[in-house]
C-alpha positions in Angstrom: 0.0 0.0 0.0 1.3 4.0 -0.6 1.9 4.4 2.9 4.5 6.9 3.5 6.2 7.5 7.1 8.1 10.6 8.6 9.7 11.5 11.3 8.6 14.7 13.3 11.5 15.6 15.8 8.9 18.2 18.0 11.9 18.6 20.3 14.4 19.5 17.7 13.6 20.6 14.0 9.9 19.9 13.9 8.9 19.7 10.1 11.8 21.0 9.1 13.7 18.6 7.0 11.6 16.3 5.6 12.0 14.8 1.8 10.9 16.6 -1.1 8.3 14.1 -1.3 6.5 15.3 1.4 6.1 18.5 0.4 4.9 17.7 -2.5 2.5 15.8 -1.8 1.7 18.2 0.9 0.6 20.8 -1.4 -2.1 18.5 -3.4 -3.2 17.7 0.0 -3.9 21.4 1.8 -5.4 22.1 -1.9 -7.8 19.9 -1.4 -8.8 19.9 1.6 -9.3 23.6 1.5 -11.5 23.2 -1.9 -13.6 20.7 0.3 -13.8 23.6 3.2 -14.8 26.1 0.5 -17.8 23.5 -0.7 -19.0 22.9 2.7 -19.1 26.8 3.7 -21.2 27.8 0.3 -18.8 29.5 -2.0 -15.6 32.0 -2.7 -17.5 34.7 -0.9 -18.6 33.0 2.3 -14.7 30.9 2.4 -13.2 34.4 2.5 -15.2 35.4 5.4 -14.5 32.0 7.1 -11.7 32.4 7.2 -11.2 35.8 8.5 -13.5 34.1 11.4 -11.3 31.1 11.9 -7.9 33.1 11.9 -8.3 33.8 15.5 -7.7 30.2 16.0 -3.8 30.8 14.7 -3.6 33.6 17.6 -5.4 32.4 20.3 -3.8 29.0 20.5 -0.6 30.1 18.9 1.4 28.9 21.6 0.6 25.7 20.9 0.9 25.3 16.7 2.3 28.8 16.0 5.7 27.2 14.8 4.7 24.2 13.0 2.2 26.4 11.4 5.0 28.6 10.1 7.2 25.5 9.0 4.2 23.9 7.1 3.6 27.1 5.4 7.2 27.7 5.0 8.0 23.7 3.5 4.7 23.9 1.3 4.9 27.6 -0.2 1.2 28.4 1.0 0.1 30.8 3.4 -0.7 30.3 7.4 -4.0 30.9 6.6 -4.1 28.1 4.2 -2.4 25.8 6.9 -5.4 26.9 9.8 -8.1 26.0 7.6 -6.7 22.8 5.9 -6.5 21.5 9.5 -10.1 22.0 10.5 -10.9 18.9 7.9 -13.0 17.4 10.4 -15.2 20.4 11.1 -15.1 21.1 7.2 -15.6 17.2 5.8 -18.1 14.5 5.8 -16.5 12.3 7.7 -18.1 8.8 8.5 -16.6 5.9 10.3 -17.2 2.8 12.5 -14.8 1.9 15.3 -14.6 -0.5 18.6 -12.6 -0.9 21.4 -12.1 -4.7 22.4 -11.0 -6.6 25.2 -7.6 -9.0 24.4 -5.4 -11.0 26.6 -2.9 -8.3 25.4 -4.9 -5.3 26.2 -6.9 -3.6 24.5 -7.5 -3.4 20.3 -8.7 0.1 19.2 -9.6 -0.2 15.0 -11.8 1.6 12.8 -12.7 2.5 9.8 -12.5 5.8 8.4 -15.0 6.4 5.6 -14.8 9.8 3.6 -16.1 11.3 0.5 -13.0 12.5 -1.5 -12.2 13.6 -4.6 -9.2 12.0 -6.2 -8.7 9.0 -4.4 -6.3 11.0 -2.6 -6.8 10.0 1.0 -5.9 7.0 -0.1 -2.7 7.7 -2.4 -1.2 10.4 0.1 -1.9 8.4 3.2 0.7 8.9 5.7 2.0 7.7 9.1 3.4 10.2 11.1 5.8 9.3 14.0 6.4 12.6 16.6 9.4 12.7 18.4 10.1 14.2 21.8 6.8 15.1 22.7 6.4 16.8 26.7 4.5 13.0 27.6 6.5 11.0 24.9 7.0 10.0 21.4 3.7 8.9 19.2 2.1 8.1 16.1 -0.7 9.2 13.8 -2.5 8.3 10.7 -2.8 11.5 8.9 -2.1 13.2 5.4 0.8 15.5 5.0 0.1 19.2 5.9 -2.1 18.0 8.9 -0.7 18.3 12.2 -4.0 17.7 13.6 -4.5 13.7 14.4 -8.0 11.6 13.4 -6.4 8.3 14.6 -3.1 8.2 16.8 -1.3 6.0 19.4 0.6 6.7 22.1 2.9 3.8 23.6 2.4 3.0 26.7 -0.3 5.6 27.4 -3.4 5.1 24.9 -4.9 5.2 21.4 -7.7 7.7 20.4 -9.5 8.4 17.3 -12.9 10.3 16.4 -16.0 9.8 14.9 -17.9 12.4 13.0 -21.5 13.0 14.4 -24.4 15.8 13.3 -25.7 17.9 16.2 -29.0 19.6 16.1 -28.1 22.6 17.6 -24.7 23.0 17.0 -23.5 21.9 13.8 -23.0 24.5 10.7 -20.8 26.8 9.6 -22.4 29.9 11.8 -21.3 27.8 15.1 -18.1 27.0 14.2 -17.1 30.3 13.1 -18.2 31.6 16.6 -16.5 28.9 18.1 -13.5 29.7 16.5 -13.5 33.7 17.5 -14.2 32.1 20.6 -10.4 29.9 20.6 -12.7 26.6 21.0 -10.0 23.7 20.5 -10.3 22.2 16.6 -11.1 18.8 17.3 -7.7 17.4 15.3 -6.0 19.4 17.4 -7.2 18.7 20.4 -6.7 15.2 19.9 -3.1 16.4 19.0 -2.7 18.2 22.6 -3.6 14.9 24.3 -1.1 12.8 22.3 1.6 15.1 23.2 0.6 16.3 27.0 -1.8 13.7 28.2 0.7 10.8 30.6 -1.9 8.1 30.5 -5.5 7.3 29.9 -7.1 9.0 32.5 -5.6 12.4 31.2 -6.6 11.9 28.0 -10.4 11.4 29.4 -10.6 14.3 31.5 -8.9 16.7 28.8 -11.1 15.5 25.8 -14.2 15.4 27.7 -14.2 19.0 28.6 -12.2 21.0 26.4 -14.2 23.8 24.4 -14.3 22.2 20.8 -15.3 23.9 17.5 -17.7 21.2 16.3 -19.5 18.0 18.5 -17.6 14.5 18.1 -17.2 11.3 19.2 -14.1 10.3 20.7 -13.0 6.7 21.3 -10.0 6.0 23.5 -8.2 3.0 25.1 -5.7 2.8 27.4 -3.2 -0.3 28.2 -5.5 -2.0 30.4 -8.9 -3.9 29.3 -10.8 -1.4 32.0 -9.1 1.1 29.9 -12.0 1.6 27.1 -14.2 4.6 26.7 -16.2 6.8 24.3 -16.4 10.3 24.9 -20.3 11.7 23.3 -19.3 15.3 22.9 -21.1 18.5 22.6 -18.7 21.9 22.1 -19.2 22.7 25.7 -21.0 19.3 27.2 -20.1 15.5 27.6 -21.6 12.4 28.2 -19.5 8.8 29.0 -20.4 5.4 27.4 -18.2 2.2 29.2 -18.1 -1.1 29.0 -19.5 -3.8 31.2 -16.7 -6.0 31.4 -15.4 -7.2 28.5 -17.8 -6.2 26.1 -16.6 -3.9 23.0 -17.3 -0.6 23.0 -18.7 0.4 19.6 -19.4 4.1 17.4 -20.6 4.7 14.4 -21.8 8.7 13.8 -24.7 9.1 16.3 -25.2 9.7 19.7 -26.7 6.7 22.2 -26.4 8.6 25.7 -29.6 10.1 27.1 -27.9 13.6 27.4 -27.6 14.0 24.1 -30.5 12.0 22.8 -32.7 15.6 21.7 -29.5 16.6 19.7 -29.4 13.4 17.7 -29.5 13.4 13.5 -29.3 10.4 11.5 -27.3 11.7 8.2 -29.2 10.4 5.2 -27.4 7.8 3.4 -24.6 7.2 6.4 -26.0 3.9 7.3 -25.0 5.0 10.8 -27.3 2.7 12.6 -27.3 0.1 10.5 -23.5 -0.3 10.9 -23.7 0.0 14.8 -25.8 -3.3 14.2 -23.8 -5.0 11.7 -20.7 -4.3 14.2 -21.5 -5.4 17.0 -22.7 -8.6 16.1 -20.0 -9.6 14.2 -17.6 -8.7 17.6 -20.2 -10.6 20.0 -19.9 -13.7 17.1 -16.4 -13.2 16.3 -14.3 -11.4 19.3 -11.3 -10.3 17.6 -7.7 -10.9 19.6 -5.5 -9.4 17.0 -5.0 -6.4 14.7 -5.7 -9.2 11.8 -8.7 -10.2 13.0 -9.9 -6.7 14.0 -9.5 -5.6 10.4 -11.3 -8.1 9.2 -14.6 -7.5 12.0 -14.5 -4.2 10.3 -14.6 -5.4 7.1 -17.5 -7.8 7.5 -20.9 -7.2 5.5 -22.5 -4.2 6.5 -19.5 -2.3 7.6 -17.5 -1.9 5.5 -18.3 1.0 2.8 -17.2 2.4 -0.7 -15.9 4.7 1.0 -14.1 3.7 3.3 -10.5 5.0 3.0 -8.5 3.1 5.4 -8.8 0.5 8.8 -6.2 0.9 11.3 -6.5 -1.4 14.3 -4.0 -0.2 17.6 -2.9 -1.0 20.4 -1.4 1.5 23.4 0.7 -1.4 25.4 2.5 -3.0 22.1 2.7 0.6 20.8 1.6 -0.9 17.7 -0.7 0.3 14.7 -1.6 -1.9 11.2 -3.0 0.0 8.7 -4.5 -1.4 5.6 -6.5 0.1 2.5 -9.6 -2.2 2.1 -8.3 -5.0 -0.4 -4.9 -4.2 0.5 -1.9 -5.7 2.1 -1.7 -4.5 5.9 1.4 -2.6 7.1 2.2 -2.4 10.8 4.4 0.7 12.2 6.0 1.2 15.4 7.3 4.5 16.9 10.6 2.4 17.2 10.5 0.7 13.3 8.3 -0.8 10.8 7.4 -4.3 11.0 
């Protein structure tokens, strides 16, 4: 599979430094995810103001990105601006997926899919794995697309794995609430996800940061830790939270709604997602087929009813083995570790 993998020394160069390749591929990358931003807000006219909106966001939590910001921007030849808004993908795409967290005799296995409309078949071609060194909790890793710094799906060794889920909120999805939230210096959810890989020591911080940081759009987080008690989705709201755990063993499952009674008023079924049906399909494939591997966890999520045509990529991961495999559906499966590549 085109999986590329790069090394991100946060305690040293940054992105400075990385091949030619990158960059390249960077640039069709931002491109496009910035022509998908510009569909979702309604035009030229209505981008431009976005992103006057959302450039508070580079200010307010410069402290945090304002220097890989200005290397990505730098590397690429495109402006800051372009960088900010390229990196609200989530908040700007349609982004489905179906993930679990199991119970193994090696901990726990966090997979999912990641199904998203994209023009191209780029998400695919340009997939990347990005390793970041030197970190203030430690080193970790990331599926991602070069010019993101943000993280959808990441590991941390030793710590936990998280990942998110895209889901429609009644009340507070749409491009009027993000730009507020934005003005506001709510957290992007990528990069929120990003602060907990790097800050967050174990599990436990990783909950109690992501359940009630200010976020620019509603999600649904999943994260495990390196215990089997370790497994947890996160319902979010911008501003609210609710907790779904497991009894026992059991899997914890998410598709792209909510299931908590805090949130039940706010719930929308997409047309077309297949949200619910998939929650189905899911979990009766793990309650007749447990997985105990990354093997087998890609293949529960490839199962009838799961699976989708659009479904980019699975990656299955675990926080103890600091492990990830990553596979394009029909593909061969590549597993990375912060140390290597096996």
């Amino acid at each position: 599979m085109p999986l590329s993998i790069v090394d991100v020394a946060l305690d040293a160069n940054g992105w400075e430094g990385l091949p030619s390749s990158y960059w390249k591929a960077a640039r069709s990358m931002i491109e496009s995810f910035n022509e998908q931003g510009e569909s979702q807000v309604g035009g030229r006219v209505a981008w431009f103001a976005f992103r006057k909106a959302v450039g508070a966001l580079h200010t307010m939590l410069g402290d945090h990105w304002g220097d890989e910001v200005g290397q990505l921007a730098e590397g690429i030849g495109v402006s800051s601006s372009d960088i900010v808004t390229a990196n609200l993908a989530y908040e700007l795409g349609q982004v489905g997926c179906s993930t679990f967290g199991h119970a193994t005799s090696s901990g726990p296995i966090h997979a999912r899919n990641l199904d998203w409309a994209f023009p191209r078949g780029l998400l695919k071609k340009k997939l990347t794995c990005v390793r970041f060194r030197g970190a203030a909790a430690g080193d970790h890793m990331a599926i991602t697309w070069p010019g993101l710094f943000g993280v959808l799906t990441g590991v941390a060794p030793g710590r936990f794995s998280v990942s998110v889920n895209f889901v429609y909120h009644s009340s507070e999805t749409g491009v009027r609430s993000l730009a507020t939230a934005a003005m506001a210096g709510h957290w992007p959810v990528a990069w929120a996800v990003r602060k907990a890989l790097d800050d967050a020591g174990d599990f436990d911080e990783a909950v109690s940061f992501l359940k009630t940081a200010p976020l620019l759009a509603p999600v649904l987080f999943t994260v495990c830790g390196i215990d089997n008690d370790e497994r947890v989705i996160i319902e979010r709201s911008t501003r609210d939270h609710a907790l779904r755990r497991p009894s026992e063993d059991d899997p914890v499952c998410v598709t792209n709604h909510y299931l908590s009674r805090r949130f039940r008023e706010a719930i929308v079924y997409p047309a077309g997602w297949r949200t619910r049906e998939r929650f189905d399909a899911l979990t009766e494939r793990l309650a007749a087929r447990p997985p105990r591997a990354a093997v087998s966890a890609l293949n529960a999520l490839a199962s009838e009813g799961v699976l989708l045509p659009d479904t980019q990529h699975q990656v299955a991961m675990s926080a103890r083995s600091g492990t990830l495999s990553v596979r394009i559906p029909g593909e061969a499966t590549t597993r990375v570790r912060v140390t290597g590549v096996r």
